[in-house]
C-alpha positions in Angstrom: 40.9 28.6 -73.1 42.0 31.0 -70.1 38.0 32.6 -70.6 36.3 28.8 -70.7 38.5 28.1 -67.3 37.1 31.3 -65.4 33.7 30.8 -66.1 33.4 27.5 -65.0 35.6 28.0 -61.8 33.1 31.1 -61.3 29.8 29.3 -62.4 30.8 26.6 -59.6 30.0 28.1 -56.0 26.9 29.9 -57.7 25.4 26.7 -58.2 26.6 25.8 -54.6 24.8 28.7 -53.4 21.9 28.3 -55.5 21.4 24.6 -54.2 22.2 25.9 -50.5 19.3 28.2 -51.1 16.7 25.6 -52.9 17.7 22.9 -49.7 16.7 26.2 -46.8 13.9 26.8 -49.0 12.3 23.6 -49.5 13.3 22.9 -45.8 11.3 25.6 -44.9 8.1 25.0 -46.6 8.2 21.5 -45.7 8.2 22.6 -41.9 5.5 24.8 -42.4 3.4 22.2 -44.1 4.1 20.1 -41.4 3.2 22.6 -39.0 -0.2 23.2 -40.8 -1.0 19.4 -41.2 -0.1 19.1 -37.0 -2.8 22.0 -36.4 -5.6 20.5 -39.0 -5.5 16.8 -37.5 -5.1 18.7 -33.8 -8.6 20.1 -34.3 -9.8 17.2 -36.2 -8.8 15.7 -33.0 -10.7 18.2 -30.9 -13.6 17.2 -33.0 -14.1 13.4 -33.0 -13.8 14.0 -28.9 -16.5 16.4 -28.8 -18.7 14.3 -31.3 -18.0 11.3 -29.0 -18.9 13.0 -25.7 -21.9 13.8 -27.6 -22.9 10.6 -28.3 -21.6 8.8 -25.3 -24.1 11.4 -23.7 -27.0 10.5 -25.8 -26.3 7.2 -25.2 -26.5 7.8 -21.8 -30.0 9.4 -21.6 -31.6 6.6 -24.1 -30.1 4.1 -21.5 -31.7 5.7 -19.1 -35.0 5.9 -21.3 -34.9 1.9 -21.9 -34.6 1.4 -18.2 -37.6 3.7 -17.6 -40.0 2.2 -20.2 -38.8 -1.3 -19.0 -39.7 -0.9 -15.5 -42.8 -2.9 -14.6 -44.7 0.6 -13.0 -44.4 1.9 -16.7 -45.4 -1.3 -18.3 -48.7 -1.6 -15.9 -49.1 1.6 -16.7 -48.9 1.4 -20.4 -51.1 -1.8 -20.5 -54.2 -0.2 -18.8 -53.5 3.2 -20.8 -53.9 0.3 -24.2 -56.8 -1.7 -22.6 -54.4 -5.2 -23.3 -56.3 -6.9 -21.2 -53.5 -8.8 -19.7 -53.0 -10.2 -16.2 -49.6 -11.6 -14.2 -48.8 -14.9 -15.3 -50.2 -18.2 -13.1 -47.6 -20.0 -11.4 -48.5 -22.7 -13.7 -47.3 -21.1 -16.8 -43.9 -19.9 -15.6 -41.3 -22.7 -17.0 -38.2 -21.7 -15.2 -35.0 -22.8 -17.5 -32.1 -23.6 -16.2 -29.0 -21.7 -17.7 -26.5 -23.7 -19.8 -23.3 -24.2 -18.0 -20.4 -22.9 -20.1 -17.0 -25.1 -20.3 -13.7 -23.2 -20.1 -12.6 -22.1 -23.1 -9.5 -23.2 -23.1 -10.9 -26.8 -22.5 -11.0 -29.2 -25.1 -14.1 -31.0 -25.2 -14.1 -35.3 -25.1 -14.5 -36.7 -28.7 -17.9 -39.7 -28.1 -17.4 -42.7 -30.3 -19.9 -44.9 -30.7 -19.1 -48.1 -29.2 -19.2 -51.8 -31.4 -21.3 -54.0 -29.9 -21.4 -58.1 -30.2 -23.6 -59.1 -32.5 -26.8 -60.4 -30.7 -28.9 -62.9 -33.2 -32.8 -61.8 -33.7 -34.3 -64.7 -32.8 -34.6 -66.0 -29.6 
């Protein structure tokens, strides 16, 4: 009984130690997972930036491009290199629109009922 007693007191603060030593470990390789997922989204990071100045840049010069093609120099230009044949509109065929006037939006607009009228007879 004496023998059963002494192991078990004995087998006690190895397991405490043993448990110690599993916490510090997975401690550790947790913060050095942690560490390595911090870096990899860092220069995932670093990345999406560059890709985005990239394409904030080509955005830039096809910006540019739109406004060049669009200017009326280039469009003369382009319409005598094509032989179009076309001429500046007549005073007469410009319909100038007015622009819609928009209401706030916060404003509700006014429901329009039709209104009952007296009954009128047909003949007169």
């Amino acid at each position: 009984m004496k023998k059963s007693q002494s192991s078990a007191i004995r087998f006690g603060p190895v397991l405490k130690v043993f448990f110690l030593c599993f916490l510090i470990a997975g401690s550790a390789v947790g913060y050095v997972w942690q560490k390595s997922q911090i870096f990899q989204l860092g220069r995932e990071i670093r990345q999406r930036e560059i890709q985005l100045s990239q394409l904030a840049s080509e955005n830039q010069k096809l910006t540019d491009q739109l406004a060049i093609l669009r200017s009326p120099m280039v469009l003369d230009q382009r319409e005598r290199q094509l032989n179009l044949g076309l001429a500046p509109a007549q005073p007469g065929q410009v319909f100038r629109l007015p622009e819609p006037v928009l209401a706030p939006p916060n404003a509700v607009p006014a429901r329009q009922l039709a209104q009952r009228q007296e009954a009128v007879p047909l003949t007169q």
